[in-house]
C-alpha positions in Angstrom: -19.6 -87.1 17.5 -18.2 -84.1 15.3 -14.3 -84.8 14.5 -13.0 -81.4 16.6 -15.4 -83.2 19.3 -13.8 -86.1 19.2 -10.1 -84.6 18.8 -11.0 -82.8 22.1 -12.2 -85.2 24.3 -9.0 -86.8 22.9 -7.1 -84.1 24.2 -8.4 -83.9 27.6 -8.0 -87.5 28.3 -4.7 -87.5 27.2 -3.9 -84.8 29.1 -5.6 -85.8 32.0 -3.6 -89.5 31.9 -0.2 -87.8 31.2 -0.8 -85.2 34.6 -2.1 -87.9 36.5 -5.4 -86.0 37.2 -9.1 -87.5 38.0 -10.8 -84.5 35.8 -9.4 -82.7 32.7 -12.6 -80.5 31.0 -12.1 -77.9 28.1 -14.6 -75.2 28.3 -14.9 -72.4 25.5 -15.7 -69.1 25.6 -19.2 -67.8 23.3 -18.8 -65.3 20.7 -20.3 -62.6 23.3 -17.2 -63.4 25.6 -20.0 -63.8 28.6 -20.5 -67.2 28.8 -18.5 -70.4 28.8 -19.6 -73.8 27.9 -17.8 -77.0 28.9 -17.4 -78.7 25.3 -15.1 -81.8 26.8 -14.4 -83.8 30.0 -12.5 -87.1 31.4 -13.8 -87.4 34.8 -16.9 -85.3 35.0 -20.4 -86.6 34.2 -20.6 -87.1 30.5 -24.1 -85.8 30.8 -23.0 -82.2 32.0 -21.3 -81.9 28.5 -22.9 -78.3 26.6 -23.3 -77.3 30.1 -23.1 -73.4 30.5 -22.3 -70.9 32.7 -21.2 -67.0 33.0 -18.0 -65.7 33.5 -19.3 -64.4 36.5 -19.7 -67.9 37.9 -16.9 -70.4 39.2 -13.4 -71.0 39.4 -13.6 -71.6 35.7 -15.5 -67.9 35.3 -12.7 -66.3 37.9 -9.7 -67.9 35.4 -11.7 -66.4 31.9 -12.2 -63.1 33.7 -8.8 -62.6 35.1 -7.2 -64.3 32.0 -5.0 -66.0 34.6 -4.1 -69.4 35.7 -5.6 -70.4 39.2 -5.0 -73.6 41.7 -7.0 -74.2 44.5 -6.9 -76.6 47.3 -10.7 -77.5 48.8 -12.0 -75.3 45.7 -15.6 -75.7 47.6 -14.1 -73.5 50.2 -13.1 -71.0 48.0 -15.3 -67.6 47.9 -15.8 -68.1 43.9 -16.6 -71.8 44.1 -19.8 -72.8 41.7 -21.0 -76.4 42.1 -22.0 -77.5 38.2 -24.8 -79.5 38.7 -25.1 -83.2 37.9 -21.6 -83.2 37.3 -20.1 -84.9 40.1 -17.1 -82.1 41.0 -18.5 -82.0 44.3 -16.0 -85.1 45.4 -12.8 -83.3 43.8 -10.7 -81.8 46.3 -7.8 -79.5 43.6 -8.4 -77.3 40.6 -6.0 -75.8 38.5 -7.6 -73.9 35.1 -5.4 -71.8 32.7 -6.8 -69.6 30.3 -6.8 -70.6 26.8 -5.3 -67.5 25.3 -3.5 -66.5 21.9 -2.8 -63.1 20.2 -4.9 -61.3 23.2 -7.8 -63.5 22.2 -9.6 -65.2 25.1 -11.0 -68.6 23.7 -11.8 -71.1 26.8 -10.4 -72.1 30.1 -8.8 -75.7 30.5 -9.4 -77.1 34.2 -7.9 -80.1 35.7 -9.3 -81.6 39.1 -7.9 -84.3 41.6 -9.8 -86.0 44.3 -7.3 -86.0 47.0 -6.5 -81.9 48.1 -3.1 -80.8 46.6 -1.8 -78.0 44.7 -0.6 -78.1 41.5 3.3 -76.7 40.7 4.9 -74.7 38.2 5.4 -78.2 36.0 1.8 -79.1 35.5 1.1 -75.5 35.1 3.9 -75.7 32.0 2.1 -78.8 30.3 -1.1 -77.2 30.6 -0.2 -74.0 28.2 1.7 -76.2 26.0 -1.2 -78.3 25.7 -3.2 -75.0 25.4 -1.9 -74.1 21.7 -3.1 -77.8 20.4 -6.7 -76.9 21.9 -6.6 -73.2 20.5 -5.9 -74.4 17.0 -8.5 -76.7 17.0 -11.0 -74.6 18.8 -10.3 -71.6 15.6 -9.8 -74.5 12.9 -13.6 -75.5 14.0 -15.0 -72.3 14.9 
C-alpha cells in the first residue's frame, strides 16, 4: 500500500469512527473531471477499491456535478441511486457526500453511509468539510 493510500484509508476510518457511521469512502475526481474513482473505504467491500464510475452516475456523481453536499434517506429510492457492484451498499439505508472542493477546484466527493435510515444534520455536515481540507492536501500532495 502507497503512503497517501494508507494515510487515506486512515482518514476515512477515523472519520467514519468519530461520526459513528457504518461506511466512510473517499472517491477522487480523474484529471478529465468525468469520472470518479473510490480510492478509500471503511465499510464497503475492500474489493470494490479503484472501482469507477461517471459523474453522470450515483449519489456520489449528483454531489461532484452539483459541487454540493447531499443526504439521503433510503438512497435506493432516490431517482439518482447507482448500486456499485460487489460492494455491499445495497444494505445501507443513509448517505451524506460533500464535495471535496478548494480554490474552485473539484477533487473528489467524501460519502458516509449508515445502515439504519436517518439523515444527517448540520454537525456531521461540519466535520465532514473540515475533514475535507486534510483529504485535499493529501490528494494534491500525491497527485
Amino acid at each position: 500500500m502507497r503512503p497517501e493510500s494508507y494515510y487515506l484509508s486512515s482518514i476515512v476510518k477515523t472519520l467514519g469512527d468519530e461520526l459513528n457511521v457504518d461506511v466512510c469512502s473517499l472517491y477522487t475526481l480523474n484529471s478529465t473531471g468525468d469520472q470518479l474513482q473510490l480510492v478509500a473505504t471503511n465499510g464497503l467491500s475492500q474489493s470494490v477499491i479503484g472501482a469507477r464510475m461517471s459523474i453522470k452516475q450515483g449519489l456520489t456523481g449528483a454531489v461532484a456535478r452539483t459541487r454540493r453536499s447531499l443526504s439521503v434517506k433510503n438512497p435506493s429510492t432516490h431517482p439518482d441511486y447507482f448500486h456499485l457492484p460487489n460492494s455491499g451498499e445495497e444494505k445501507y439505508q443513509s448517505y451524506l457526500g460533500i464535495p471535496l472542493i478548494k480554490d474552485e477546484v473539484l477533487f473528489g466527493v467524501l460519502v458516509v453511509q449508515t445502515v439504519r435510515a436517518q439523515l444527517f444534520f448540520m454537525t456531521e455536515i461540519k466535520v465532514l468539510f473540515a475533514a475535507a481540507t486534510r483529504v485535499i492536501e493529501v490528494i494534491t500532495e500525491t497527485a
